[in-house]
N, C-alpha and C positions, 0 to 999 in steps of 0.2 A: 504494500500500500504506500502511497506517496504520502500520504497524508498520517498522522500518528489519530487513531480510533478517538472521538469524542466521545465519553458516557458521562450522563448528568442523572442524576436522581431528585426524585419530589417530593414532597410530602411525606419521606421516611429516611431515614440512614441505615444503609443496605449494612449489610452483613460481609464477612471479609467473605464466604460461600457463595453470595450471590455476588459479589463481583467477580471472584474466582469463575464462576461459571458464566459470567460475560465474557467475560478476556476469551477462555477457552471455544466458549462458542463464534464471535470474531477471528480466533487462529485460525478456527476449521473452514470458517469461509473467506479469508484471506489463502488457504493453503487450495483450497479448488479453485477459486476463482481472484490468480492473481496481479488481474491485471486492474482490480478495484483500487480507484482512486484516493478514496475515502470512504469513511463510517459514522455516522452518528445514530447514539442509544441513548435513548430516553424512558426512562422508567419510575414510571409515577402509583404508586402506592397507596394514594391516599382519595379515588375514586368511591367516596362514599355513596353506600345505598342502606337503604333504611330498615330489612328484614336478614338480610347476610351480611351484613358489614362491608369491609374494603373491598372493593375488586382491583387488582394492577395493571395496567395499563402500560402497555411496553413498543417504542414507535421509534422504526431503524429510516433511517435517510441514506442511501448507500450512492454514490459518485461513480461514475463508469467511464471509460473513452468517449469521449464524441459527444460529451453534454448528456450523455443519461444517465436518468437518475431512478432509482430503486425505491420507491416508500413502503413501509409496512406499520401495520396500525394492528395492532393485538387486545382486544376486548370484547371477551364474550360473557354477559348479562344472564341468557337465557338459564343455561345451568351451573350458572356459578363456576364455573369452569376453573375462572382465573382469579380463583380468590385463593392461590396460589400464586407467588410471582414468580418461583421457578417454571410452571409449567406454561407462564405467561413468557416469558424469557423461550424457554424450548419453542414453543409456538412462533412465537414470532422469527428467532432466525429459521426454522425449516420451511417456515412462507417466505421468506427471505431467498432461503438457497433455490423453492421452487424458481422464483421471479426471476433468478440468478439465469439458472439452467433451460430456462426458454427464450431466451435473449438471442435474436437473431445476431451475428456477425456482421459489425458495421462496413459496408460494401468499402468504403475507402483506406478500411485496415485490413482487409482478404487478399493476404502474400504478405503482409507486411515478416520483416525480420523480427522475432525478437528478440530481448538482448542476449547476449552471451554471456556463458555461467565458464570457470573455470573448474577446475577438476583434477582427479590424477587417476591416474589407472591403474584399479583393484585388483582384477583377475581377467583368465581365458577361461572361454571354452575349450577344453579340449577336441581334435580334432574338425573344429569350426573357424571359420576366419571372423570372428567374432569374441566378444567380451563382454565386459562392465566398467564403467569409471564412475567413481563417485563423487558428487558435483557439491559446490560449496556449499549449498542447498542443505547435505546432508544423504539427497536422495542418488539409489544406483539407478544409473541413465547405461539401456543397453545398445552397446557400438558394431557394429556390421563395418568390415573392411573398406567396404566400398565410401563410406564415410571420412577416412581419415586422406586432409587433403595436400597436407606439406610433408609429408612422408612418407613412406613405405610403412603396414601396416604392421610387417614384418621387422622394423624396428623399432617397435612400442617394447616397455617392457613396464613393469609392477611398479606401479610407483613414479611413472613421467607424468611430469606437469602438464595438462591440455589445456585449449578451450574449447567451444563445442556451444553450439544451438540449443538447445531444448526443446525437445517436442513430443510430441505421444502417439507413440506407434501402436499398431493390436492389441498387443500385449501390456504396455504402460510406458514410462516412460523411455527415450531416444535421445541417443548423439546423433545433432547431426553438422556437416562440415565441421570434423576435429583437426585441431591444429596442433602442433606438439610444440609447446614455448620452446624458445630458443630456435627454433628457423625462420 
């Protein structure tokens, strides 16, 4: 995210738990979808009704490429649902990741590069022209020979310093045009 996550609370002073469980819930949709700009979480507490008490009320603002933008409004009345603010919190980001994961591909960024991650190289397959390098990320990005483009793929070994594209192949994620620092 470009932006560091805004969360504000209202009408109550959350718990180190329910923050714990914002943060956590923001990683995970920062770690699928990471090309979000920004975040803002607002969670208000203190929606008074007159026969069940508080209901919580929890409302994401999320930032995208290209001027869009994401809203979510979390409050449901009928069965008291969210007179819980954790389940008010859960609800709201997995309406969030829906909105996330139906988001057409802005036609002016389809091909676009994204940036390059550096890396060093884990392991081979045996008897495959093929491997793993694992990317600053953290994550193993899997490498096909025909990817690596300032050397012989043949002279990689355990532990060279790359760089490499990111992307996601069939399987998960992909190196792709690896570079082997120092050429």
């Amino acid at each position: 995210m470009q932006v560091a996550p805004e969360i504000s609370f209202r009408s109550f002073e959350p718990t180190d738990r329910i923050r714990s469980r914002i943060d956590k819930e923001v990683e995970t949709l920062e770690a699928h979808f990471p090309r979000m700009i920004s975040c803002k979480v607002m969670v208000d507490g203190g929606a008074r009704r007159r026969q069940t008490g508080d209901l919580a009320h929890v409302s994401l603002h999320i930032t995208l490429p290209g001027g869009k933008d994401i809203a979510v409004s979390s409050m449901k009345d009928d069965a008291g649902e969210h007179s819980d603010v954790m389940v008010a919190i859960r609800d709201a980001f997995k309406a969030a990741e829906r909105q996330l994961k139906s988001q057409k591909p802005d036609p002016r960024t389809v091909g676009a590069h994204p940036s390059r991650l550096s890396g060093t190289i884990a392991r081979f397959i045996a008897g495959e022209p093929a491997g793993f390098i694992i990317g600053e990320d953290g994550k193993d990005y899997y490498l096909h020979a025909r990817e690596v483009t300032t050397s012989k793929f043949e002279d990689l070994t355990i532990g060279d310093a790359v760089t490499f594209r990111p992307d996601t192949g069939d399987q998960g994620p992909m190196a792709r045009a690896v570079h082997q620092r120092g050429d």
